[in-house]
C-alpha angles and dihedrals in degrees: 000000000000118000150163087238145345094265108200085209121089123267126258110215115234138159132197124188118233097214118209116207126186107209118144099018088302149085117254120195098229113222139186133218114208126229125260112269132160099216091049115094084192093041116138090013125124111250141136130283100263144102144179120309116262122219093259091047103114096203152350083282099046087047088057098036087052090054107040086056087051101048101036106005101250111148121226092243086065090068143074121197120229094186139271139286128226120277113274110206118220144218092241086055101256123135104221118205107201100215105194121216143163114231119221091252136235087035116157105245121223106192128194097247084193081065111011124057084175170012130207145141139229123199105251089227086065084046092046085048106101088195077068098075147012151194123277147175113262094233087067099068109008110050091170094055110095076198117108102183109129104265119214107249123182125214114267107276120184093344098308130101119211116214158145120008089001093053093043092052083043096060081042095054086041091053092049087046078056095044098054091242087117118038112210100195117235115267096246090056084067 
């Protein structure tokens, strides 16, 4: 398990779906932004559809499926699940399981303004690029955090800024792509 920090308090369990999209003869990672919200410490960051496990989820995937429709109105049927990631611990305590899928794509997207700014995507080569992001103190992003562990952070792309827990379960998700534990298919199979 992979994580910002050991945390003495007990996990919360949480998933969030790393939606693959093929658009322009590639594959796109697709993100989301959060809305603005005061009571939220992640508010306005970029992040993946996702959320903690309710008592009825029945996994890690049902949890992210469920999620994803929730947050941009994607059904589970439009998707097809690659596989999962290893956990990534929080700061906030919650054990996070990347689920990766591959969205039936174009779809039209209904976010939940009350959650999701917005949608975007970002080609998974520029993702895959190590000159695209970079290693910095905490304090530079993060001012509320008393931790002071060096945070990923990419390189601005079409106005947004990935960062923290969401860049970290995005190199994750790029290493097991590397390592063969999650199969992209070629782009002529599609």
């Amino acid at each position: 398990m992979d994580s910002d920090a050991p945390s003495p308090r007990p996990l919360k369990n949480a998933a969030v779906l790393i939606p693959l999209v093929h658009q322009d003869n590639q594959w796109h990672v697709l993100f989301i932004r959060r809305a603005r919200n005061e009571s939220d410490r992640h508010s306005g960051q970029v992040a993946f559809p996702g959320g903690r496990m309710d008592d009825g989820d029945e996994s890690h995937e049902h949890t992210a499926l469920r999620e994803t429709h929730e947050e941009i109105g994607v059904h589970p049927d439009g998707v097809q699940l690659l596989g999962s990631i290893d956990p990534y611990v929080t700061i906030s305590d919650f054990a996070v399981t990347p689920v990766v899928g591959i969205l039936n794509w174009p779809t039209t997207l209904t976010l939940q303004t009350s959650e999701v700014a917005r949608a975007f995507l970002m080609p998974l080569s520029w993702l895959q690029n190590a000159g695209n992001f970079t290693y910095r103190a905490r304090a530079d992003m993060d001012t509320k955090s008393a931790r002071r562990h060096p945070i990923i952070v990419f390189n601005e792309f079409d106005g947004e800024t990935l960062w923290g827990a969401t860049a970290r379960m995005t190199l994750n998700f790029l290493k097991a792509v590397r390592d063969k534990k999650i199969v992209i298919p070629e782009l002529n199979s599609q």
